[in-house]
N, C-alpha and C positions, 0 to 999 in steps of 0.2 A: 851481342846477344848470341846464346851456341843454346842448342837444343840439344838436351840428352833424354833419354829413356832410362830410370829409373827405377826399380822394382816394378818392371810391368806401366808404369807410367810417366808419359812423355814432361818434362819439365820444362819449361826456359831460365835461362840464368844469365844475369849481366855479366859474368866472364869472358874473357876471348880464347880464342881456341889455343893459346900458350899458356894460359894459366893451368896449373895442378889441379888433378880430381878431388885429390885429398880437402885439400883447404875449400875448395867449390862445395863437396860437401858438409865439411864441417861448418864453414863463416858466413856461407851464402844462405844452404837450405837448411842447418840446424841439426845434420845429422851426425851427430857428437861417437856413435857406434865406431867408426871409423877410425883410428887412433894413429895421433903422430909417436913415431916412437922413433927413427934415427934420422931419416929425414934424406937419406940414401938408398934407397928398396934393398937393405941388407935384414933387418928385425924382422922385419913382417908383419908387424904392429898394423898396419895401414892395410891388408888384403881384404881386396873386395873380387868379385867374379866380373870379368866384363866374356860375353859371350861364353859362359859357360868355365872362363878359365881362372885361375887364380892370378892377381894382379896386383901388383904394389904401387897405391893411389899416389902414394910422397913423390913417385918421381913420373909418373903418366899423363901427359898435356892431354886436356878436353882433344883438341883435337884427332888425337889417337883415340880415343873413345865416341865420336860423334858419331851416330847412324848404330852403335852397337847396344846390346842389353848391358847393362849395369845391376848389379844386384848388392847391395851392400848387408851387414848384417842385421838392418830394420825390416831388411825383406826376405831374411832368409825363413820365417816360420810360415806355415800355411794359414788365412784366413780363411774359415769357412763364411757360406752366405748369409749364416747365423748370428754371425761374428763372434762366434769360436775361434780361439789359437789352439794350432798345433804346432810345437816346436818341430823342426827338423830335428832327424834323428842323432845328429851329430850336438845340436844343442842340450836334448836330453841328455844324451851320454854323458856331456862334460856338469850336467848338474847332480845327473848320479853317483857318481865317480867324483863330487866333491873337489875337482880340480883347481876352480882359482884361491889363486892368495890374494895377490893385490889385484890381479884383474887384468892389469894394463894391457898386456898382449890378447888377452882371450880371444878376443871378436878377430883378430889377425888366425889366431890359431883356430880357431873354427871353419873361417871361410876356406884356409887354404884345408882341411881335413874335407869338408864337404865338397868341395871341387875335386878333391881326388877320388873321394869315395863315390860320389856320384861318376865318376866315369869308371871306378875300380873297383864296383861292392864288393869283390870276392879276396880283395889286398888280404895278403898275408904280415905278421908281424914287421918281418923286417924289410916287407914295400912300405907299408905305414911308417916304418921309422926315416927310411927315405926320402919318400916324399913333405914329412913336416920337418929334415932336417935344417931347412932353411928359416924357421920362425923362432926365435929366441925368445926364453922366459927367464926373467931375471932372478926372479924367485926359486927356481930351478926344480919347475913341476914338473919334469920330463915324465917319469913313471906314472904319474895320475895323466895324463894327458894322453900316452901311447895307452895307458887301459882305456880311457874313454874311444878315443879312435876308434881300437881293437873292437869294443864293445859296439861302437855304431854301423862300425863294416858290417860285423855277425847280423846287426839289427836290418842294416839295408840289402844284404845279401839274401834276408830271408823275408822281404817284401814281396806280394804279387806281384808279378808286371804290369805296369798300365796299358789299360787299354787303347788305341788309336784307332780315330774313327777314318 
């Protein structure tokens, strides 16, 4: 049994701490977002945020992840107490901007954009090409994907900042 935290919520799972995050969440808890795509952290297909950062689950033992936040792309939108969604503004972008084809990578190519943009609202074009040059699209959405990016930086650059109490 390995305890992980999960979008905000602590989970237990009969895995041992050498099993993959990947397959933990897809086989165990059902969380299909998460995608196998080469199955060596080269595509990206698989990026989830552990602590903030962008992480490729295919090759990540629980154990490297136990005691840290986890955030997959089932928990990247805001629920309000209303139970309102709100996408994150990296997911909006990429629905504006019309970007998937087949899809397969998306949720890879989001997480790792929002893990960058959340630490770099103010990325300029060619940090944003940079930083997602590591996520492969087969389909070869390149252009509609750096518009969305482009499009979610402007979006989170020009948020209020939160308040802390």
């Amino acid at each position: 049994m390995t305890q992980l935290n999960i979008n905000g919520a602590s989970v237990e799972v009969t895995a041992g701490p050498g099993d993959l995050l990947l397959w933990t969440l897809r086989d165990e808890l059902g969380m299909i977002g998460t995608r196998y795509g080469c199955g060596a952290g080269i595509c990206g297909s698989c990026t989830v945020h552990v602590d903030g950062v962008a992480t490729r689950a295919c090759i990540t033992p629980l154990a490297a992840v136990e005691g840290k936040q986890i955030r997959t792309i089932e928990g990247l939108a805001a629920t309000g107490a209303d139970g309102s969604v709100t996408l994150h503004p990296v997911q909006q972008a990429f629905i504006d901007a019309q970007v998937p084809q087949c899809g397969w990578c998306m949720s890879g190519q989001i997480m790792t954009a929002a893990a960058y943009l959340e630490a770099q609202p103010a990325a300029s074009e060619e940090q944003i090409v940079e930083a997602m040059g590591g996520n492969y699209c087969r389909c070869g959405c390149y252009v509609r994907i750096l518009r969305a990016v482009t499009n979610a930086a402007t979006a989170m650059a020009a948020r209020p900042a939160e308040v802390t109490a």
